[in-house]
C-alpha positions in Angstrom: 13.5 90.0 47.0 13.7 90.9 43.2 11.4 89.9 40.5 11.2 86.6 39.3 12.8 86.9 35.5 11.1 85.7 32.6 11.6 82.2 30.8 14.2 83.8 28.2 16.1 84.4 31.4 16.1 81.5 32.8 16.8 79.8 29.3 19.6 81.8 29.0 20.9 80.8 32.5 20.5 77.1 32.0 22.2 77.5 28.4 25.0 79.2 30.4 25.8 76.7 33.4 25.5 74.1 31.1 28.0 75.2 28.8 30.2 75.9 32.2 29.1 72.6 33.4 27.1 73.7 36.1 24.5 71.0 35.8 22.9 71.7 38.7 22.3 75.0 38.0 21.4 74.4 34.7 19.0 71.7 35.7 17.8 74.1 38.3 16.7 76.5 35.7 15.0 74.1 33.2 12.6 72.4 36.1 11.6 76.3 36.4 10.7 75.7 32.4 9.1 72.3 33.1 11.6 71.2 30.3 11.8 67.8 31.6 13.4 66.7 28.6 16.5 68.8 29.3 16.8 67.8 32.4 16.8 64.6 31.1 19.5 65.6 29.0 21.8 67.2 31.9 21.6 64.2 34.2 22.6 62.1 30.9 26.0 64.8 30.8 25.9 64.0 34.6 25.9 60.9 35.0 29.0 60.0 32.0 31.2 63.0 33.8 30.7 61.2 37.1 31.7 58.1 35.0 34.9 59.5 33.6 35.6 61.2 37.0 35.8 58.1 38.5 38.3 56.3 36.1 41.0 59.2 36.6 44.6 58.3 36.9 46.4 57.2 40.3 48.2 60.1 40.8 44.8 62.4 40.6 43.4 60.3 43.2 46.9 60.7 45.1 46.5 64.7 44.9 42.5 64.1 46.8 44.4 62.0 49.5 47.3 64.5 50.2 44.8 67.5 50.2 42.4 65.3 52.6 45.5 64.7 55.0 46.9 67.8 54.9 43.4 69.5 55.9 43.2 66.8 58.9 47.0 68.2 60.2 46.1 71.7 59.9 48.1 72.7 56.9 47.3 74.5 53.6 44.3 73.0 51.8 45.7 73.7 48.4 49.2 72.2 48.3 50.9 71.4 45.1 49.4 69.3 42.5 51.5 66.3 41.5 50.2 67.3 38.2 49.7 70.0 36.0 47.0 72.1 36.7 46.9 72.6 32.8 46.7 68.8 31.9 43.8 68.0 31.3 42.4 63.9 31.1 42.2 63.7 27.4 38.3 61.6 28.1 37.5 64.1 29.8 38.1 66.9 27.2 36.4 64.8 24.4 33.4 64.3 26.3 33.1 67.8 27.3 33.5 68.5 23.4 30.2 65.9 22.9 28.6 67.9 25.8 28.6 71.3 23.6 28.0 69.6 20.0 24.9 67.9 22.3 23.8 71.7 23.4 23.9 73.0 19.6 22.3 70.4 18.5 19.3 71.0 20.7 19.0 74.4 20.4 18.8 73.5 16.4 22.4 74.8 15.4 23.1 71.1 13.2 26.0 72.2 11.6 27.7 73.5 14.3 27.1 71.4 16.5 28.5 68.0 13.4 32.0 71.0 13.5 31.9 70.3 16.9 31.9 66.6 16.7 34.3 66.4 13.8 36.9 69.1 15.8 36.9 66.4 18.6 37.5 63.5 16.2 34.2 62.1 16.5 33.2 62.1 12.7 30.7 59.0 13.4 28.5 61.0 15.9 28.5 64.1 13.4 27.1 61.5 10.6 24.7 59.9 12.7 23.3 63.2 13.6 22.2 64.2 10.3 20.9 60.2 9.6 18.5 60.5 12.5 17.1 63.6 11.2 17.2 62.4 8.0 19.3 65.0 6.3 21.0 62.5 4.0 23.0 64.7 1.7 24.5 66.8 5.2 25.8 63.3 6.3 27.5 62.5 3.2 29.2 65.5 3.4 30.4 64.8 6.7 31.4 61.1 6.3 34.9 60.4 6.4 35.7 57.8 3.5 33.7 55.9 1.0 32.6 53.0 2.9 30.9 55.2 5.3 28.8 56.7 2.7 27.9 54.0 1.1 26.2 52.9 4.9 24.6 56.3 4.6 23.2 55.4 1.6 21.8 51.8 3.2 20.0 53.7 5.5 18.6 56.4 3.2 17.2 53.2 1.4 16.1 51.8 4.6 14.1 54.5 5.5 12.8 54.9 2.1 11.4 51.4 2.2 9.9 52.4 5.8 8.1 55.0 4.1 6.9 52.9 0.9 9.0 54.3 -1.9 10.6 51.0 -3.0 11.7 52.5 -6.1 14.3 54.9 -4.5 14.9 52.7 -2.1 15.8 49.9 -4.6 17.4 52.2 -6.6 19.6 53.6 -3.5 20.2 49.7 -2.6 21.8 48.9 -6.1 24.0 51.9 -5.7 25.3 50.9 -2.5 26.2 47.8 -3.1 23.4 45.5 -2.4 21.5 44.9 -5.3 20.2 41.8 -4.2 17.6 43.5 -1.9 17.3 46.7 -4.5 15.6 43.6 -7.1 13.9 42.4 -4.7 12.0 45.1 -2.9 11.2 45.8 -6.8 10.2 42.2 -7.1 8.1 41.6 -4.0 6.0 45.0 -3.8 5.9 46.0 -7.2 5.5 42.4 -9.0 2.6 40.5 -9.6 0.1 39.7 -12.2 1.0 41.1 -15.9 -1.8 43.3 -15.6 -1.2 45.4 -12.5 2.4 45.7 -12.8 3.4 49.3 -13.7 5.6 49.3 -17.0 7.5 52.2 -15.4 8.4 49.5 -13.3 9.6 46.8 -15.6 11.4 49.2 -17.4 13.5 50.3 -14.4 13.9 46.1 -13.7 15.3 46.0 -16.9 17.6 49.0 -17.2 18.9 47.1 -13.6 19.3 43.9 -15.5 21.5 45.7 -18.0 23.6 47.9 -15.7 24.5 44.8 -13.3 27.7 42.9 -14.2 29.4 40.3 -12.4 26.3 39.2 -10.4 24.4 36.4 -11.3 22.3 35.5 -8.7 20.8 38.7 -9.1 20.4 38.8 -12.5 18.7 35.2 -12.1 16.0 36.7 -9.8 15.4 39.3 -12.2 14.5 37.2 -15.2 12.4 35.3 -12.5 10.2 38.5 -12.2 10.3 39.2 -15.9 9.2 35.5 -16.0 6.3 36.3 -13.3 5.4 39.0 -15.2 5.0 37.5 -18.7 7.2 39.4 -20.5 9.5 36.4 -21.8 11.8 38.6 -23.9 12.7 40.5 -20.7 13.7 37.2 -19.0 15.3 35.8 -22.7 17.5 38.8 -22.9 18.4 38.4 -19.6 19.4 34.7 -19.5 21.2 35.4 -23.0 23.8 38.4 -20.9 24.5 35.3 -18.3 24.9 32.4 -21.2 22.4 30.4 -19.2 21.1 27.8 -22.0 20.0 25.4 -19.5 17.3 28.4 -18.0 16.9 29.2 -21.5 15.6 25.6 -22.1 13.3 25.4 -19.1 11.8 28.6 -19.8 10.6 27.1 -23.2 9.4 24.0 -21.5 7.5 26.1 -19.1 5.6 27.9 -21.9 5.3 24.8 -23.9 7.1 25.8 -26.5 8.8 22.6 -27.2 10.0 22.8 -30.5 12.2 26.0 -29.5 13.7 24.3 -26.3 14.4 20.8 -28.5 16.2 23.1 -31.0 18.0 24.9 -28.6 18.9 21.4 -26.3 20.2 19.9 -29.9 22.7 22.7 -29.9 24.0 22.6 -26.6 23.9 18.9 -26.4 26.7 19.5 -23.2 24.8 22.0 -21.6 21.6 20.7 -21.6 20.0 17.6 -19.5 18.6 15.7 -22.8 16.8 13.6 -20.1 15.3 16.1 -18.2 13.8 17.8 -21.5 12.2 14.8 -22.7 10.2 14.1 -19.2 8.3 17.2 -19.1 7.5 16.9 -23.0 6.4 13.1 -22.5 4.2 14.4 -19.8 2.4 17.3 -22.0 1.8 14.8 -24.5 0.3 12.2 -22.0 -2.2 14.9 -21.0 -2.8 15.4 -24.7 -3.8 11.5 -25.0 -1.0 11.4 -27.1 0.0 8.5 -25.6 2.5 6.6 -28.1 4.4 9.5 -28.4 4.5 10.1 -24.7 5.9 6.7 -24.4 8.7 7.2 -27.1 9.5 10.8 -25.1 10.2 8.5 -22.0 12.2 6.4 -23.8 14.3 9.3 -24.4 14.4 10.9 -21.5 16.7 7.7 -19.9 15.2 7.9 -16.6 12.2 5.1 -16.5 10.6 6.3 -13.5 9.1 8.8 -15.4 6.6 6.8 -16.7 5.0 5.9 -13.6 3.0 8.8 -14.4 1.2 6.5 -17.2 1.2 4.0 -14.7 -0.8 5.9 -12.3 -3.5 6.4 -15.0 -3.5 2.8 -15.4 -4.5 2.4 -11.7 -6.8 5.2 -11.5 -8.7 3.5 -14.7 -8.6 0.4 -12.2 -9.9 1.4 -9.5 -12.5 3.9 -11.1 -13.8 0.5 -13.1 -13.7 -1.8 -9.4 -10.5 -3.8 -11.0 -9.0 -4.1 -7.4 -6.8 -6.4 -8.3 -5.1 -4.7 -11.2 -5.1 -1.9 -9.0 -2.8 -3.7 -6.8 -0.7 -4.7 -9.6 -0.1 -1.5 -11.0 0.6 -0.3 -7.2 2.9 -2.7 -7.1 4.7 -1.6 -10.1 4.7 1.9 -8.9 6.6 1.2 -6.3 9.0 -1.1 -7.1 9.6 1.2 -10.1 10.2 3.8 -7.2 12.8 1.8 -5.5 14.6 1.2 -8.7 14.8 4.6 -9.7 16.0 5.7 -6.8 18.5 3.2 -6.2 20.1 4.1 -9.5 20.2 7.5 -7.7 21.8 6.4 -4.6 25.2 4.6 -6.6 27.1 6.5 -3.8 24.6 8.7 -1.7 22.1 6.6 0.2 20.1 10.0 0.1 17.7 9.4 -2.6 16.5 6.0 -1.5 15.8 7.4 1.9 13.8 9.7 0.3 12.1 7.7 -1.7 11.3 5.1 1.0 8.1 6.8 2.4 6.7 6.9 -1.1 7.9 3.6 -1.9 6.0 1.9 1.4 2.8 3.8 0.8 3.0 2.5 -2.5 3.4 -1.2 -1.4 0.8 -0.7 1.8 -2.2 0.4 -1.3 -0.9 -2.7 -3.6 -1.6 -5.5 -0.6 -4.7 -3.2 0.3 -6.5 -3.4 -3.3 -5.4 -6.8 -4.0 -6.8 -8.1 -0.4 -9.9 -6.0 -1.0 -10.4 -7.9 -4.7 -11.5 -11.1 -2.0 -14.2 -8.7 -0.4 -15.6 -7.3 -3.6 -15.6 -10.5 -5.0 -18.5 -11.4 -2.0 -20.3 -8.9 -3.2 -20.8 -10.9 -6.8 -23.7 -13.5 -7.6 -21.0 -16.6 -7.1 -17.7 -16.5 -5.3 -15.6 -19.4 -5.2 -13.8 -17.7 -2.1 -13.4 -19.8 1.1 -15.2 -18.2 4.2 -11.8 -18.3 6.1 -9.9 -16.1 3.5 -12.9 -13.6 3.5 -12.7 -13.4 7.4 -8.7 -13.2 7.5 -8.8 -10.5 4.4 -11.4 -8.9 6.1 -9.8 -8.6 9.5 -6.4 -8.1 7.4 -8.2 -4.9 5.8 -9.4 -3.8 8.9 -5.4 -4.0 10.9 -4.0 -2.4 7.8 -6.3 0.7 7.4 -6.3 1.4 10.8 -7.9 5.1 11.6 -6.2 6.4 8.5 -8.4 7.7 5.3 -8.9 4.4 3.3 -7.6 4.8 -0.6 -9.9 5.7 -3.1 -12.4 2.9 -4.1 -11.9 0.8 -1.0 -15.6 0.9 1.2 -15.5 0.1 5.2 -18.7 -0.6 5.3 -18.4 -3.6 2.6 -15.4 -4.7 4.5 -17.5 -4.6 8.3 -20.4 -6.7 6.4 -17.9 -9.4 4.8 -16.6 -9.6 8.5 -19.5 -9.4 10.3 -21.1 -12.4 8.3 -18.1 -14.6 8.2 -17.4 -14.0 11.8 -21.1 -14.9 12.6 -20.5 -18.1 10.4 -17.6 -19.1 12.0 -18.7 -18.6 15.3 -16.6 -15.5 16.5 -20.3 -13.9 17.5 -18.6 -11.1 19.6 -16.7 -10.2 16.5 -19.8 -10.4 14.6 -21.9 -8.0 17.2 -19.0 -5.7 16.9 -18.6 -5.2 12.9 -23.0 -4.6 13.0 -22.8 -2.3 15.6 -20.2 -0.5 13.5 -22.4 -0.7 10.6 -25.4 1.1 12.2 -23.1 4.3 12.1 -22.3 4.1 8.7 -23.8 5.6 5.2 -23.8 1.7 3.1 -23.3 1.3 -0.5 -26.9 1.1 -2.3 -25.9 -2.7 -3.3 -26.1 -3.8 0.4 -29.8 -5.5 1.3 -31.2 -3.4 4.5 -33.6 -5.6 5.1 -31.3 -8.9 5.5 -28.8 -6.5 7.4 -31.8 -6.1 9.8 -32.2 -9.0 10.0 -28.5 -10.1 10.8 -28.4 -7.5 13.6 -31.5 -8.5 15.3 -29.9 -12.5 14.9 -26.9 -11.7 16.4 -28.2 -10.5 19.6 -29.0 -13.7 20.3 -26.3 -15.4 20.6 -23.5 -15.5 22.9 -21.3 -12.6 23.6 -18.1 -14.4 23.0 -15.6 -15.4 20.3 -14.3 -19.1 19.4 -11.4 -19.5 20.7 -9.7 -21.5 18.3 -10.2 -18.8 16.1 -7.6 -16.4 18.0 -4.2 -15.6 16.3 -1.1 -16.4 18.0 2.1 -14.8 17.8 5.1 -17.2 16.8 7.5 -14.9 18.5 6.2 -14.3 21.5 3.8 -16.8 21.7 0.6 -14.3 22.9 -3.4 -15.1 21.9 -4.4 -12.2 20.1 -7.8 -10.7 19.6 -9.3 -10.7 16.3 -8.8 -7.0 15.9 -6.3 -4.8 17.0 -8.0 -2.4 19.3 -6.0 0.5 18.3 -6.9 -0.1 14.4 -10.4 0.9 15.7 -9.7 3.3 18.5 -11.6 6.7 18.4 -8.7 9.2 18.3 -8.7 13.2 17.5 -6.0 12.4 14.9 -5.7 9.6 12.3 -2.4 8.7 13.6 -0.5 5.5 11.7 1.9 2.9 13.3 5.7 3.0 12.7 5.1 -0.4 11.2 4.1 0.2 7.4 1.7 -2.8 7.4 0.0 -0.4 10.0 -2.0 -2.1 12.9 -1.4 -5.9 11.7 0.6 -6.5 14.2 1.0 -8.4 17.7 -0.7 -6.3 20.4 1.3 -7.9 23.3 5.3 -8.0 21.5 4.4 -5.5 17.9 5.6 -8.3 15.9 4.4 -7.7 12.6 2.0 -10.5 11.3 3.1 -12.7 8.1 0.1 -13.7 6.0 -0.2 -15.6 3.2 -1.8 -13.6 0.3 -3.6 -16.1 -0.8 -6.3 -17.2 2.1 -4.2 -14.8 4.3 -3.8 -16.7 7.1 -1.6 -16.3 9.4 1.6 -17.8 8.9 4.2 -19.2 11.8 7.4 -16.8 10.8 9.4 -14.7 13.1 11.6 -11.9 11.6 15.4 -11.7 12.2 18.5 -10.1 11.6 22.2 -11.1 11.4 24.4 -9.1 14.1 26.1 -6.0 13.2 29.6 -7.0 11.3 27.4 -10.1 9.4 26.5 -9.4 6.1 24.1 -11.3 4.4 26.2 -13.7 2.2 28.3 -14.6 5.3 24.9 -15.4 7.6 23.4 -17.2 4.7 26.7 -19.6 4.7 26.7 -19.8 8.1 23.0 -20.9 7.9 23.9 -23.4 5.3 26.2 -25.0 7.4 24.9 -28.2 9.3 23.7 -27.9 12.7 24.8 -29.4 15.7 22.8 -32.4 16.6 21.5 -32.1 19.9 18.7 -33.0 22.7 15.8 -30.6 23.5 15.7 -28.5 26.5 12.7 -27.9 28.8 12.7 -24.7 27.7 12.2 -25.5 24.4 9.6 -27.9 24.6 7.7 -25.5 26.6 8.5 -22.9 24.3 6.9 -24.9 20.9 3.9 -26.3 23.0 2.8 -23.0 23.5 2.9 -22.0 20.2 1.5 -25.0 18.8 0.6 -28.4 19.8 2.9 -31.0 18.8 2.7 -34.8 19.6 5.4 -35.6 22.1 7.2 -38.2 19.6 7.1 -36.1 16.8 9.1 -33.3 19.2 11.4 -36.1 20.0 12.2 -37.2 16.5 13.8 -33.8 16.1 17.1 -33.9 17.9 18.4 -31.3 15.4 15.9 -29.0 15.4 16.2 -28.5 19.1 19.5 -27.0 18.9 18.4 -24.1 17.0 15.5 -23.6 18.4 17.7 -23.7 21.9 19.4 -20.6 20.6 17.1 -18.9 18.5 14.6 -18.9 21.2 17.1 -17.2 24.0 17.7 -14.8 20.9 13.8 -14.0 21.4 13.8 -14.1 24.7 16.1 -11.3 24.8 14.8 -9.5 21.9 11.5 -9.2 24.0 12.6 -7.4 26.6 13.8 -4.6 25.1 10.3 -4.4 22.7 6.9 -3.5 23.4 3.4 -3.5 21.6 4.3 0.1 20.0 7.8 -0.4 18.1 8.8 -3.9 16.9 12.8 -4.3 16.9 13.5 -7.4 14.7 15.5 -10.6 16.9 18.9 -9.9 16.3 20.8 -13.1 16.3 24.9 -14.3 16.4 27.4 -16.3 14.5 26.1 -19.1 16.5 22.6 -19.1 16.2 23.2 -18.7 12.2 25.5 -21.8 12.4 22.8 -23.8 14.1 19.5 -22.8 12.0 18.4 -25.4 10.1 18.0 -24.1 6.2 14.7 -25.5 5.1 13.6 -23.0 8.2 14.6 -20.0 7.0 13.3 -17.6 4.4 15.2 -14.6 2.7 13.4 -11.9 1.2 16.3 -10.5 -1.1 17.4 -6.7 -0.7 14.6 -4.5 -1.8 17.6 -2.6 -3.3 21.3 -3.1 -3.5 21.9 0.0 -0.2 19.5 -2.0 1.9 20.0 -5.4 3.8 18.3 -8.7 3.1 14.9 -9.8 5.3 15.4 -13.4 7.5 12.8 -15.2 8.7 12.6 -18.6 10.0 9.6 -21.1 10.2 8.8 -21.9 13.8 6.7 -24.8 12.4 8.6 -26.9 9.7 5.5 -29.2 9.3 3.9 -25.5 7.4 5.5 -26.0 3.7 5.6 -22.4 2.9 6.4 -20.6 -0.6 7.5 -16.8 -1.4 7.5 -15.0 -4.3 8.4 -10.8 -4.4 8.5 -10.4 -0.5 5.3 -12.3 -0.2 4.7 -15.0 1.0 2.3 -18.6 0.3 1.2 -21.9 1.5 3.5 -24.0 -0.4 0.4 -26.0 -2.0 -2.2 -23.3 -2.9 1.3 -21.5 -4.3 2.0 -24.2 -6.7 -1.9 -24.6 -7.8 -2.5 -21.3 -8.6 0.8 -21.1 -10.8 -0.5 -24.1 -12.3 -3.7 -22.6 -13.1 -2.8 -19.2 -14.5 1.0 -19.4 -15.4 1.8 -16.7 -13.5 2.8 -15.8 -9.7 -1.1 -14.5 -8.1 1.0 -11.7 -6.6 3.4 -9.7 -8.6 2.3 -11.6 -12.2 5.8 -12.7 -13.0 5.6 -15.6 -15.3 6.1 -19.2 -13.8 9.3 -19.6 -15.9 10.6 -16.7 -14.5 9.6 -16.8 -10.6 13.0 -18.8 -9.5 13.5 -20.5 -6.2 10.3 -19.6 -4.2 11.4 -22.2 -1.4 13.7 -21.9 1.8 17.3 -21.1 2.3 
């Protein structure tokens, strides 16, 4: 029936029962102050007691069970403890020690409550207490050895980078240790263009530069920063304390001050990369049209790849002034430059020509591109002594091989569908035809194309059937499939311009993916199938084995059936060829089982044994020498050995048009080697 009490009353009761560990109480008396977060608190101290409580030892859970019995048989309640009543559970005490230090703390006695901690052993606690409220100097003086305030100090920095002051907080990284982060918290918040960095700044970079010993990494990223910030006798000074000449060098190079970093290479001749000096000076004086010199600075430099970057001039000159053809060359060039570069690379890591494999194939996909689209802009010229059929094959050639990827610069669609669509029309592939107009119509055409006759054409076409001549239709040698004129997917709409595993792109066979042969002269369609030797061959033992002579046998059904599919032979000439059977037996069933593991999206080349090689015949096989010394050889065999085939450079010829144009210009139409220098162009 008395009065209620105040708050200070019922404050000083909860402060009281909680320090006696009355938490019920105590939490009684703060739900009266709607101080929810002390009671939050108390049930915290709760719920750990309750925790400790219940790991006691055996013997104080023996004392409960004796009292419990004894109370059941009507005896005393309070017998004697097995224990002491003055020993205390050691847990216990220290968490009733982190109870109090918890209670100063929140009524705002800090220091007491860090004493309280550090009487109970719990140093840690009493530092982290003064870190969360930020009272770094209280902490240190608290911590219990070096490495602990050195932590602190991480954290002050921490929070000083929280709150935007990176230069403490650099400055408080460098000091404890880290000064990695210190230069670059400076570097990435401070840095930037020469005229909004804050000298005050660079000066405290530099006085960093000058303090830090033993660290070179970091002293590395500062003269990076100095570098960023154009002040070259920071970074100078800096690469001088770490007796880096060979930074030293490329700093010169990067502000072109070539006669400085030529000095200074000429002094350190074993320090500094003579090669790798001389390729970026070639190149500034290439953009300086000084050209001869650029070429005598390559010469220097020892690596010859560097001057594909002359070469690529060459070919943009080409293609800018519609030389297709010597566009083509100089691709060519490029990349077998590429290869050879990289190959010298690779002498015992394989990496580098990986690497430069993708460049090298993009390189060779734009030489065949330019030099096949040399027969198409040659249509476009008052006389062309180019056969219909090798405009139609180039055409449809151009058409596989771009595919739905960006054609290279120089090369128009539209002149390639109107070079297709007139051959086709004349050669009777009229479906063909319709298709290549109706392509057109959605097109912006070149200015040298006549509207009027294209008008014309389109309205001419409609009249005739919708169908293509049949015996226009490739075939596949190694599967034996009728193809269509075009590959659908080289012309399939698609969100993406996506590009076939194959580098010759969508020239392939849309039933087995077998990538088409052509001869790059009237490119037709040639009658090779692609193989490889079995793992554990190498090439010089398959090409032995393959110069071996073949068993002499009779050919199968299989056989027969095989060849008249692919072509139609007279049934005496097939009989005349005991030999050829044999290998065609075996070769065949290496097909046969090489199709069914391929399909129309990933060609795996035949893969064929000991026996197969043995029973090849020679002058039907053709071996495209390692494109470099890491990588394996490229088989293929002639399924027709009435088709007198020749190759030169990976490409390959009809035997006859080879030899005339040879004859005519001295030189291989292809890769421009001279005649006395091509080799053996035929067969194994």
């Amino acid at each position: 029936g008395g009065s209620p009490g105040t708050s200070a009353d019922w404050r000083r009761l909860a402060n009281a029962a909680a320090r006696a560990g009355d938490f019920n109480t105590a939490k009684h008396a703060l739900s009266r102050l709607r101080d929810l977060s002390g009671v939050d608190l108390l049930e915290s101290m709760e719920l750990r007691r309750k925790q400790v409580l219940s790991s006691t030892p055996t013997n104080a859970l023996s004392d409960r069970t004796n009292r419990r019995r004894n109370q059941q048989q009507g005896r005393s309640s309070d017998p004697t403890p097995t224990t002491s009543p003055n020993t205390k559970d050691p847990q216990l005490v220290k968490l009733e020690t982190a109870f109090k230090a918890e209670l100063l703390a929140r009524a705002g006695k800090y220091h007491q409550a860090a004493k309280t901690y550090t009487r109970a052993g719990d140093v840690e606690s009493a530092v982290n207490l003064f870190v969360d409220l930020r009272r770094w100097e209280d902490a240190k003086i608290f911590s219990a050895d070096g490495d602990t305030t050195k932590e602190i100090v991480r954290r002050q920095a921490a929070w000083a980078e929280e709150t935007e002051d990176w230069a403490a907080a650099a400055e408080m990284y460098v000091s404890s240790g880290d000064p990695m982060r210190g230069v670059r918290l400076l570097g990435e918040h401070l840095g930037g263009n020469s005229t909004e960095i804050d000298p005050t700044w660079l000066e405290q970079l530099a006085q960093l530069a000058r303090t830090i010993t033993g660290a070179p990494e970091v002293l590395k990223q500062c003269a990076t920063y100095f570098e960023q910030a154009d002040r070259d006798d920071l970074a100078l000074e800096t690469y001088r304390k770490l007796g880096d000449i060979k930074s030293l060098v490329a700093l010169h190079v990067r502000k072109e001050r070539w006669h400085e970093a030529i000095t200074l290479a000429e002094q350190n001749p074993g320090l500094v990369d003579l090669s790798g000096l001389y390729t970026p000076y070639a190149e500034w004086l290439a953009l300086a049209d000084r050209f001869d010199e650029a070429l005598d600075a390559y010469r220097k430099s020892g690596k010859p790849d560097q001057a594909q970057h002359m070469m690529q001039q060459l070919t943009l000159n080409a293609v800018v002034e519609s030389r297709f053809k010597d566009a083509g060359y100089y691709y060519w060039l490029l990349a077998t430059e590429c290869l050879k570069v990289a190959s010298l690379q690779s002498s015992n890591d394989d990496h580098a020509l990986r690497t430069a494999l993708p460049q090298y194939r993009d390189r060779l996909r734009n030489a065949d591109i330019y030099y096949a689209y040399n027969l198409i802009d040659s249509f476009f010229l008052p006389f062309t002594p180019t056969q219909p059929e090798a405009l139609f094959n180039a055409a449809r050639f151009l058409i596989n091989r771009l595919g739905n990827t960006d054609a290279p610069a120089g090369i128009s669609r539209a002149k390639i569908l109107y070079t297709l669509a007139t051959q086709a029309k004349h050669l009777g592939a009229f479906k063909l035809a319709r298709f290549a107009y109706d392509k057109l119509q959605h097109m912006k055409l070149p200015e040298d194309l006549d509207l009027d006759t294209l008008e014309l054409d389109i309205l001419a076409i409609r009249a005739k059937p919708l169908r293509d001549n049949p015996d226009l239709l490739p075939v596949c040698y190694r599967c034996g499939a009728s193809n269509p004129l075009l590959n659908p997917a080289a012309h399939r709409h698609s969100g993406t311009h996506g590009t076939s595993t194959y580098c010759g792109g969508h020239d392939i066979c849309t039933s087995c993916g077998h990538p088409f042969v052509r001869s790059f002269l009237d490119f037709d369609i040639l009658p090779l199938v692609e193989f490889v030797p079995e793992s554990g061959i190498d090439d010089n033992t398959a090409l032995d084995l393959i110069r071996e002579p073949p068993p002499r046998t009779t050919p199968t059904t299989a056989t027969a059936r095989l060849r008249s599919k692919i072509h139609d032979d007279d049934d005496d000439d097939v009989a005349s060829r005991e030999g050829l059977a044999s290998s065609d037996d075996l070769f065949n069933k290496c097909i046969q089982k090489n199709l069914a593991n391929s399909s129309s999206d990933s060609s795996i080349p035949v893969t064929v044994d000991t026996d197969t090689l043995r029973s090849l015949r020679r002058e039907q096989v053709y071996v495209c020498k390692p494109i470099a010394p890491q990588m394996r050889a490229t088989f293929y065999f002639n399924s027709l050995p009435d088709v007198h085939l020749a190759i030169s450079h990976h490409r390959f010829f009809h035997e006859e048009d080879f030899e005339f144009d040879v004859l005519r210009q001295g030189r291989c139409p292809f890769s421009r080697v001279k005649a006395q220098d091509l080799g053996d162009t035929g067969p194994c």
